[in-house]
MMTF fields as JSON, N, C-alpha, C and O atoms, coordinates in Angstrom:
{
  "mmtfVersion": "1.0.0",
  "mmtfProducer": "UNKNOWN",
  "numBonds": 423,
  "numAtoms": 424,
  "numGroups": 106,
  "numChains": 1,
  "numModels": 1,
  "chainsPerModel": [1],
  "groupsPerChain": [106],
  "chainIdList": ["A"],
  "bondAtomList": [4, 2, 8, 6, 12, 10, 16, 14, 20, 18, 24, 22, 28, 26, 32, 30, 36, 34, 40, 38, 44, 42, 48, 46, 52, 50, 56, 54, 60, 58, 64, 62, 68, 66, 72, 70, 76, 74, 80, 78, 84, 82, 88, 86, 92, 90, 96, 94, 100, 98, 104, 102, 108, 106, 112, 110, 116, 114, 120, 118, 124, 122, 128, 126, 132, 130, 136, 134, 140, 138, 144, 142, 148, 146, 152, 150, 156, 154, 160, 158, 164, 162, 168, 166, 172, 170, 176, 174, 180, 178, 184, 182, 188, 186, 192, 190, 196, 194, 200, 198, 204, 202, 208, 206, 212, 210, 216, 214, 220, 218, 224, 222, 228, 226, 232, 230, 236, 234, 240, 238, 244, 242, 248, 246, 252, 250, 256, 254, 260, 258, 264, 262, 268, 266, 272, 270, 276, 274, 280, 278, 284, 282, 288, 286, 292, 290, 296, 294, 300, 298, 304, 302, 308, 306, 312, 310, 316, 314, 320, 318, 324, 322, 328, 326, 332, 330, 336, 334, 340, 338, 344, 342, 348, 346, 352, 350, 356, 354, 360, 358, 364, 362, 368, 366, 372, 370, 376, 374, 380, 378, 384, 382, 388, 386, 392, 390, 396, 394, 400, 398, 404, 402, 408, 406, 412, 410, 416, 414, 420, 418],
  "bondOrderList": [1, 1, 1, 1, 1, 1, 1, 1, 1, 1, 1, 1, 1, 1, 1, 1, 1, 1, 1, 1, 1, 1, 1, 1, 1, 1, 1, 1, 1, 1, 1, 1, 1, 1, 1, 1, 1, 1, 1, 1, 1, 1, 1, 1, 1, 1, 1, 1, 1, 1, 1, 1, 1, 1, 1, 1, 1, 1, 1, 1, 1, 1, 1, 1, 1, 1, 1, 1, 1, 1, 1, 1, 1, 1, 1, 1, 1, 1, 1, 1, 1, 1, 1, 1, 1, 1, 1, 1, 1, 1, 1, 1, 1, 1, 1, 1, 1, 1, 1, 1, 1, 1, 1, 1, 1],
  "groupList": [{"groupName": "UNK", "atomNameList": ["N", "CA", "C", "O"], "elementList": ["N", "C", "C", "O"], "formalChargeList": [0, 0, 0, 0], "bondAtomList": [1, 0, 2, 1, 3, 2], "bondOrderList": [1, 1, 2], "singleLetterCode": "X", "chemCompType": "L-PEPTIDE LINKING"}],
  "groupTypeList": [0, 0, 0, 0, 0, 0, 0, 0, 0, 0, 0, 0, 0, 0, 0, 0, 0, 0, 0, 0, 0, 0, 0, 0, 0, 0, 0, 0, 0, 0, 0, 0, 0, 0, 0, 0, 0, 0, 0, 0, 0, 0, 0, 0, 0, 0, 0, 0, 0, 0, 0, 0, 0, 0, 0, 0, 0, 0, 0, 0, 0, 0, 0, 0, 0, 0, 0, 0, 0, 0, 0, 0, 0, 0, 0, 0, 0, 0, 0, 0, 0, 0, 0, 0, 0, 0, 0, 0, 0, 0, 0, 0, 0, 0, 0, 0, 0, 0, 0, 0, 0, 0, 0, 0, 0, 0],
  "groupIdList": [1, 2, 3, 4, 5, 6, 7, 8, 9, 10, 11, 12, 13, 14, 15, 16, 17, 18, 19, 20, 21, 22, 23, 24, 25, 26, 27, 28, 29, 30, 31, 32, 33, 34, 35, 36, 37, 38, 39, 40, 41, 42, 43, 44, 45, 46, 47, 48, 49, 50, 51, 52, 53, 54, 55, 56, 57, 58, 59, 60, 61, 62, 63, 64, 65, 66, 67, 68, 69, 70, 71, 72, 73, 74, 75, 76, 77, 78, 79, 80, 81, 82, 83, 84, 85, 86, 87, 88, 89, 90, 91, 92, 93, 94, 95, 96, 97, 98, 99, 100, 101, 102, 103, 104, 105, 106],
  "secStructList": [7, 2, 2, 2, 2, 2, 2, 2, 2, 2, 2, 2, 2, 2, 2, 2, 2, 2, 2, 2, 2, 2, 2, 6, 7, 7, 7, 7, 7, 7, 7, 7, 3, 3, 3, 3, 7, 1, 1, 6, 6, 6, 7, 3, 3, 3, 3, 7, 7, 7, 7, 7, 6, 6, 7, 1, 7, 6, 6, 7, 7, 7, 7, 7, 3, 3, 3, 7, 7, 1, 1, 7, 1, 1, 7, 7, 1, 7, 4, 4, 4, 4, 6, 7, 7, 7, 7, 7, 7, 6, 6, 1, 7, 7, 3, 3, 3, 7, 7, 7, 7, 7, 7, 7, 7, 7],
  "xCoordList": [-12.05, -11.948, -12.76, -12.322, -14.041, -14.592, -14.14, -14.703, -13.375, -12.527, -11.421, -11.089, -10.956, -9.761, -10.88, -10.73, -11.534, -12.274, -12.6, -12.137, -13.48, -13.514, -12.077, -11.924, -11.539, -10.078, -9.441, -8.522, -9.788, -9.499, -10.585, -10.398, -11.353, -12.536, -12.275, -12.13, -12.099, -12.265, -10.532, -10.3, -9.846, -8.396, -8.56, -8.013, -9.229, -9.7, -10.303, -9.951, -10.836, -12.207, -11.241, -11.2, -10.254, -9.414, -8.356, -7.33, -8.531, -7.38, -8.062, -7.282, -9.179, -9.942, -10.288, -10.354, -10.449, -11.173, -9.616, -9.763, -8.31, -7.356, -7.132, -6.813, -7.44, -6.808, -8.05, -7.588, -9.315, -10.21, -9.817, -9.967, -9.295, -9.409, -8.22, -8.147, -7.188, -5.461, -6.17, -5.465, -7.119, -7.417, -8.683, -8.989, -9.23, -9.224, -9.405, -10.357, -7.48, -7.119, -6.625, -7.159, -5.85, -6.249, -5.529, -5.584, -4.968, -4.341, -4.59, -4.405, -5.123, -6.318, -5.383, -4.65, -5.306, -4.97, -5.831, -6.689, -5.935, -6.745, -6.092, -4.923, -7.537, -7.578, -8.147, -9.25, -7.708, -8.186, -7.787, -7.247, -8.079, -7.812, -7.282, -7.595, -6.183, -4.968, -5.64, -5.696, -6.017, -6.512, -4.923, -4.12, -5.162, -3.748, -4.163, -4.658, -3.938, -4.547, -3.186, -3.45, -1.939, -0.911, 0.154, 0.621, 1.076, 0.808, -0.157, -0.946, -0.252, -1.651, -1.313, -2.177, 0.212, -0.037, -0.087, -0.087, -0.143, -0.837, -2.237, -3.02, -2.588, -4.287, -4.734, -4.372, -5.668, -6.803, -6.921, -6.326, -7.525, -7.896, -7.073, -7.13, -6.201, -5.084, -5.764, -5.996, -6.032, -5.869, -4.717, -3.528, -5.061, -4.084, -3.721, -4.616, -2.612, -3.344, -2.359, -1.224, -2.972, -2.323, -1.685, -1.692, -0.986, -0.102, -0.16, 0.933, -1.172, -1.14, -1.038, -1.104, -0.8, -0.964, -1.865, -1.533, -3.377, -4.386, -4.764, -5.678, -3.875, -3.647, -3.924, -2.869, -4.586, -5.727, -6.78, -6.403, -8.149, -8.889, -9.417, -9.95, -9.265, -9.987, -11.267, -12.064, -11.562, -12.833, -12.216, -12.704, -11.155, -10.886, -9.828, -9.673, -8.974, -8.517, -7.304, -7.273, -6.28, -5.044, -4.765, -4.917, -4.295, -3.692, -2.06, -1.483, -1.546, -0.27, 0.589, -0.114, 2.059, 2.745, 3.476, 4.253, 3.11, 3.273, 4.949, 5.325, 5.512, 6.859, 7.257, 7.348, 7.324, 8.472, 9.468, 9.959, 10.144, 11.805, 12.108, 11.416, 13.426, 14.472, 14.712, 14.107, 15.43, 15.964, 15.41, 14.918, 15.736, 15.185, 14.159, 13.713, 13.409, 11.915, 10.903, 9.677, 11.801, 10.791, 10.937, 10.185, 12.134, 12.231, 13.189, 12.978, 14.182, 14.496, 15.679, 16.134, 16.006, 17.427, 16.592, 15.394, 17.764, 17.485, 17.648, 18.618, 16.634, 16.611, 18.037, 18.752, 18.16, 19.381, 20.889, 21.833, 20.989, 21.976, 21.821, 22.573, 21.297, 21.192, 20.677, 19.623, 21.062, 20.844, 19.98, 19.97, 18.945, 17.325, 16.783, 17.258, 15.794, 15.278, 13.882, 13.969, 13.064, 11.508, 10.973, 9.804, 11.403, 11.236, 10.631, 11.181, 9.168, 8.412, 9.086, 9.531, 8.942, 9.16, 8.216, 7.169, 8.87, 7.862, 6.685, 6.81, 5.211, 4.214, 3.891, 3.043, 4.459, 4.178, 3.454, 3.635, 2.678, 1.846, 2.61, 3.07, 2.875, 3.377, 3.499, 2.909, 4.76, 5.366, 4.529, 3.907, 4.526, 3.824, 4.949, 4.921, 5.613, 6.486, 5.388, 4.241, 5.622, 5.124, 6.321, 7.154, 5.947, 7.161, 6.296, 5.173, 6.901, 6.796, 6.23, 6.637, 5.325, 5.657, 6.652, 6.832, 7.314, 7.983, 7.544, 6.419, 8.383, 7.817, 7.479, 7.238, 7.499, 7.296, 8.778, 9.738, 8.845, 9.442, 10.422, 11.55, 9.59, 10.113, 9.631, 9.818],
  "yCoordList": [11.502, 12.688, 12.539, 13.018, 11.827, 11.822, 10.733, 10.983, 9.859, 9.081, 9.615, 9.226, 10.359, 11.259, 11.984, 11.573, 12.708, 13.898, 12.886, 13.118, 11.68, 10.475, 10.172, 10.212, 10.015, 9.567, 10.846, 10.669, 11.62, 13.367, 13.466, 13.73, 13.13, 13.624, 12.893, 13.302, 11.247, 10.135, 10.564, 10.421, 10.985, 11.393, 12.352, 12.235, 13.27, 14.65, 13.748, 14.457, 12.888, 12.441, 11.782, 12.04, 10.565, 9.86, 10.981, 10.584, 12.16, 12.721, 13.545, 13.817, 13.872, 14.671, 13.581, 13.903, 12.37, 11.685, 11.097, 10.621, 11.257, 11.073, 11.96, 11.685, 13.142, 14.745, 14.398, 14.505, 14.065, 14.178, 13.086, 13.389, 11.83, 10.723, 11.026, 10.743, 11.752, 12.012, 13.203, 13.374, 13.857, 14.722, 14.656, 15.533, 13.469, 12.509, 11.474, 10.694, 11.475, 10.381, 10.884, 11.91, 10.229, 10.274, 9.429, 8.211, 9.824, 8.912, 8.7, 9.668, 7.31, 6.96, 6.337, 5.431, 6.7, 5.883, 5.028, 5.533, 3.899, 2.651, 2.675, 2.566, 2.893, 2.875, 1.729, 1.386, 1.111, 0.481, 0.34, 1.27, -0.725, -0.589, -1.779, -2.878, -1.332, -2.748, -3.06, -2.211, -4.143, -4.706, -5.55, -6.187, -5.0, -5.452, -6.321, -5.874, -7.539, -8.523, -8.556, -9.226, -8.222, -8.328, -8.232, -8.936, -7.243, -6.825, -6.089, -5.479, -6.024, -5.266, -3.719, -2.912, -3.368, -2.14, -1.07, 0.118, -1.655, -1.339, -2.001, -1.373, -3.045, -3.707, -2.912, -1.766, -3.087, -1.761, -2.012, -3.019, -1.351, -0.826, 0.364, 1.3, 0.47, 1.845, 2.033, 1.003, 2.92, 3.705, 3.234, 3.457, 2.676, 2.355, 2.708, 3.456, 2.66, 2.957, 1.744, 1.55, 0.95, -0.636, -0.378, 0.612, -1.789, -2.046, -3.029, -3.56, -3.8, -5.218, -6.01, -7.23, -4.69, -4.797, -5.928, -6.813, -5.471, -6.443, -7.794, -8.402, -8.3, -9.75, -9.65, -9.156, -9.779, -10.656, -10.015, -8.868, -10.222, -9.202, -8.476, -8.868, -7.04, -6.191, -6.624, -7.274, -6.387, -6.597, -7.844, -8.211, -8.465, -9.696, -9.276, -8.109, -10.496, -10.308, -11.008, -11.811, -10.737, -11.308, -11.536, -10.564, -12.878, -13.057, -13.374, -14.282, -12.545, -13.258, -12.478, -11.722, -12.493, -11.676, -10.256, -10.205, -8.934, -8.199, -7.705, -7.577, -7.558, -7.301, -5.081, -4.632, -4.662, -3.591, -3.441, -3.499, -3.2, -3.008, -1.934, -1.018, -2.484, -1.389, -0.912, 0.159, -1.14, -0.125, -0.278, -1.22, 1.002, 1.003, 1.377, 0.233, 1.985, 2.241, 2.898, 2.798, 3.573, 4.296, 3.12, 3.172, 2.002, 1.055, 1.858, 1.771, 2.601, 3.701, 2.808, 2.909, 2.173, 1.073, -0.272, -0.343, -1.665, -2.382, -2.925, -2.577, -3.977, -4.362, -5.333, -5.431, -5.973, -6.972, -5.874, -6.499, -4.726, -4.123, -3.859, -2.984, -4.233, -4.137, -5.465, -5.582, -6.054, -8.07, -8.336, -9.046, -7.861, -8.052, -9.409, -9.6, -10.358, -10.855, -11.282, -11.999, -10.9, -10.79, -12.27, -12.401, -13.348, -14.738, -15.655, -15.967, -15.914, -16.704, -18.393, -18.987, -18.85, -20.519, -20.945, -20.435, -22.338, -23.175, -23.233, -22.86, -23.696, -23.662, -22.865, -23.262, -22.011, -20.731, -19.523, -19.094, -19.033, -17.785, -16.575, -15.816, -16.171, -14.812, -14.185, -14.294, -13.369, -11.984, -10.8, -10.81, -9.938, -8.43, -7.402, -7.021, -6.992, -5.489, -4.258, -4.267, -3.598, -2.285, -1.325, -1.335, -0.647, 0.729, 1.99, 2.091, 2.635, 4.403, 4.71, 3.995, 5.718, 6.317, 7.292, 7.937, 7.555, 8.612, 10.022, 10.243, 11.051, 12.653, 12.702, 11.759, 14.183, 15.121, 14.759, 14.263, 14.907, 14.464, 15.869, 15.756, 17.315, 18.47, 18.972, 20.16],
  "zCoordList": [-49.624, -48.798, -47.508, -46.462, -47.554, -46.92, -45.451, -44.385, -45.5, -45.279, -44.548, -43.428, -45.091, -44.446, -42.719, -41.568, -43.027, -42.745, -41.493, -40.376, -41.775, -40.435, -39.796, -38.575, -40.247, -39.476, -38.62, -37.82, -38.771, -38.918, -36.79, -35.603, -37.536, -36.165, -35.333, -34.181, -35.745, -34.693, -33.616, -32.415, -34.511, -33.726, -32.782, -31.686, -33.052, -32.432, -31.234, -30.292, -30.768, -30.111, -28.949, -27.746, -29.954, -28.795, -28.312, -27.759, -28.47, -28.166, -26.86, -25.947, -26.746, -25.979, -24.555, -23.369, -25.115, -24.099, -23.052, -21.927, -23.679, -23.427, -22.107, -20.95, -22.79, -21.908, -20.508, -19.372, -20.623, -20.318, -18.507, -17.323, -19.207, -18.353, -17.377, -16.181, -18.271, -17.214, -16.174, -15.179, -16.19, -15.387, -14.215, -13.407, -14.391, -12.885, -12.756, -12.709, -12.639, -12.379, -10.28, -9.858, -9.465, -8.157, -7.069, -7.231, -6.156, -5.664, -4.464, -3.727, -3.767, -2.796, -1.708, -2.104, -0.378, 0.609, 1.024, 1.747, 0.84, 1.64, 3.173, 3.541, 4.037, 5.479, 6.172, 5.746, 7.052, 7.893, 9.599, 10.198, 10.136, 11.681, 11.844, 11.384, 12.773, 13.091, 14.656, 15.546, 14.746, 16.683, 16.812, 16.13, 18.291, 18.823, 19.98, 21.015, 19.746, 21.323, 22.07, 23.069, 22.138, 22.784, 22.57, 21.675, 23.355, 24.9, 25.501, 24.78, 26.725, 27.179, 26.874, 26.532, 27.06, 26.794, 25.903, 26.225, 24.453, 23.266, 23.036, 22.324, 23.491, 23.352, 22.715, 22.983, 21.637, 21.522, 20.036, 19.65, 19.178, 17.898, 17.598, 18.396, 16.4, 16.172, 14.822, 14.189, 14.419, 13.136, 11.874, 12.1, 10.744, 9.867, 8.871, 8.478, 7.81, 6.497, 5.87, 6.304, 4.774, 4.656, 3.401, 2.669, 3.3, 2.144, 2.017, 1.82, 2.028, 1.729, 0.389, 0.24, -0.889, -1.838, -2.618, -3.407, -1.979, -2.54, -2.263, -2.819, -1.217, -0.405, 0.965, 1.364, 1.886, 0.991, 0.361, 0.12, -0.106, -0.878, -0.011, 1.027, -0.496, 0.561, 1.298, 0.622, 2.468, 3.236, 4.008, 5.078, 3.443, 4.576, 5.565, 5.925, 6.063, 7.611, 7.279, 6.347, 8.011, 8.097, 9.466, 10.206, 10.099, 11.582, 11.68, 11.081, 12.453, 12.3, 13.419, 14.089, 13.798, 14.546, 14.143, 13.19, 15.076, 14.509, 15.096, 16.261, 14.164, 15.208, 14.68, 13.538, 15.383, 15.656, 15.799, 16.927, 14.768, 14.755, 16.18, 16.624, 16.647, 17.625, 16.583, 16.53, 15.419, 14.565, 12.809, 12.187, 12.462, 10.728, 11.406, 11.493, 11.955, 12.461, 11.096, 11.034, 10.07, 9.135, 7.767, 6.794, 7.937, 6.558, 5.586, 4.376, 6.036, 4.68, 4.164, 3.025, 4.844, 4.323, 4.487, 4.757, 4.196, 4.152, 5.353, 6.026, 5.893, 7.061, 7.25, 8.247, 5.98, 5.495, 6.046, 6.53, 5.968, 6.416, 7.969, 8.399, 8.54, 10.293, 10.587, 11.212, 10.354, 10.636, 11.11, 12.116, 10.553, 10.768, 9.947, 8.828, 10.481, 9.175, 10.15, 11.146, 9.823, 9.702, 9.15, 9.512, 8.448, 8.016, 9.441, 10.497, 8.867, 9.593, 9.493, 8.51, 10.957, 10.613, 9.925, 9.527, 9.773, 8.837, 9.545, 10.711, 9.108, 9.901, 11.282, 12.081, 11.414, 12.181, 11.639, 10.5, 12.461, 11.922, 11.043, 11.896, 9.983, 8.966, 10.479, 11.554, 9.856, 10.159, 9.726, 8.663, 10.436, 9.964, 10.139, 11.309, 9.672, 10.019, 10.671, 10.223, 11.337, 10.936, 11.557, 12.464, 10.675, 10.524, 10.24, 9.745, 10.565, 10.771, 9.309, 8.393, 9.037, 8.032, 7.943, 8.976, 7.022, 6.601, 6.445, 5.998, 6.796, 6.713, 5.321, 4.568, 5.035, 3.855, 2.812, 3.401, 1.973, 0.587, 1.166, 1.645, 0.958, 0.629, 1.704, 1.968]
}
């Protein structure tokens, strides 16, 4: 019985610490700052918020070319359907997209 009565509490316990952990939990925009060495007439430091999905490790740096689409500006289709392709040459510096964020959902 006494056995039961432990199995009984310890359930009660993972069940609390369960409810406990789903309620802050949180969803974090990682910010940083994009420097633009060229053209002159964006130059400067812009305000960011990244997607580098963890590559490279946060606190480091990425160099490469940043291109701006004429079209797809927010990414909502595929770039592959407007004969886009963003593919760096061989031994040439990575591609960077940047695109728009998107509005409100609702």
């Amino acid at each position: 019985m006494e056995l039961r009565t432990f199995h009984h509490h310890l359930l009660q316990v993972f069940m609390l610490l369960s409810l406990i952990s789903n309620c802050y939990a949180r969803f974090v925009v990682e910010k940083n700052s994009l420097t633009v060495t060229s053209p002159e007439k964006i130059k400067g430091t812009h305000d960011s918020a990244i997607g580098n999905f963890g590559i490279p490790q946060y606190g480091g740096s990425m160099a490469g070319v940043v291109v701006y689409p004429e079209e797809n500006q927010k990414a909502c289709k595929s770039f592959d359907d407007f004969w886009i392709s963003f593919k760096s040459k061989p031994g040439s510096l990575p591609t960077f997209v940047l695109v728009d964020r998107g509005g409100p959902l609702f």
